[in-house]
C-alpha positions in Angstrom: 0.0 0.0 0.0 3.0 2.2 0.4 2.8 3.6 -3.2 -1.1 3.9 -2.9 -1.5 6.8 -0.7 1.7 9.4 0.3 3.4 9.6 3.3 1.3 13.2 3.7 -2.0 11.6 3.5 -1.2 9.5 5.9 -0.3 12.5 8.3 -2.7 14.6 7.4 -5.4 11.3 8.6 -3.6 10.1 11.7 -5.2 11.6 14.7 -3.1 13.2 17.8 -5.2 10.7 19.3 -8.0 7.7 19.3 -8.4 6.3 15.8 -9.6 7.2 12.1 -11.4 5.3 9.8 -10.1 5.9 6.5 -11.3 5.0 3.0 -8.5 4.9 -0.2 -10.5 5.8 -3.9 -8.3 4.5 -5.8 -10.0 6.8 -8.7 -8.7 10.0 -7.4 -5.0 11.2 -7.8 -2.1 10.3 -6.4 -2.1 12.5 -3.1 -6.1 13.0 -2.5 -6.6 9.5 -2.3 -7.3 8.9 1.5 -10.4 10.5 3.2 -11.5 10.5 6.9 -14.7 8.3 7.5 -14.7 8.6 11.1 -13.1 9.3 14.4 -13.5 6.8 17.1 -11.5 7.1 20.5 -12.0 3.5 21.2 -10.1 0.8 19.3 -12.9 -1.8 19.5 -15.3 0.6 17.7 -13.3 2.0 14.9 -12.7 -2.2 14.6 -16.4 -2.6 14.5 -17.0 0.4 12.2 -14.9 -1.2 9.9 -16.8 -4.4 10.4 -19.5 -2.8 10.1 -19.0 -1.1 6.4 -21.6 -2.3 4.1 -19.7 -2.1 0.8 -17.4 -5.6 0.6 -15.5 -3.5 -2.8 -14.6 -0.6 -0.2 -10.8 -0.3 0.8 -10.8 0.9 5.0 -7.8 1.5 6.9 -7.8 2.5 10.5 -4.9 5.4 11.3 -3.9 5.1 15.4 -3.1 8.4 17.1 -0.4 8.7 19.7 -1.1 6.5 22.8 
């Protein structure tokens, strides 16, 4: 995934804390390719977010903040 999404996407998404659900469209350019789905400040329910996501094509990532 490392040449999916860039180094500042992935900063601009990771939280100073708790965790973000993120999506990747793999449509849009390289560089506005991650957006924010939701912030949870509980692991367990960004994990059951995820779980949770009705669409099986959807790519999710979950971006931790600092503990």
């Amino acid at each position: 995934m490392s040449a999916d999404v860039t180094d500042d996407e992935k900063k601009a998404l990771t939280p100073p804390s708790g965790f973000n659900l993120c999506g990747i469209d793999y449509f849009e350019p390289l560089g506005r390719r991650l957006y924010l789905i939701e912030h949870f400040e509980r692991y367990q329910d960004a994990l059951q977010a995820k779980k949770d996501r009705e669409r099986p094509d959807e790519y999710l990532i979950l971006y931790a903040g600092a503990p």
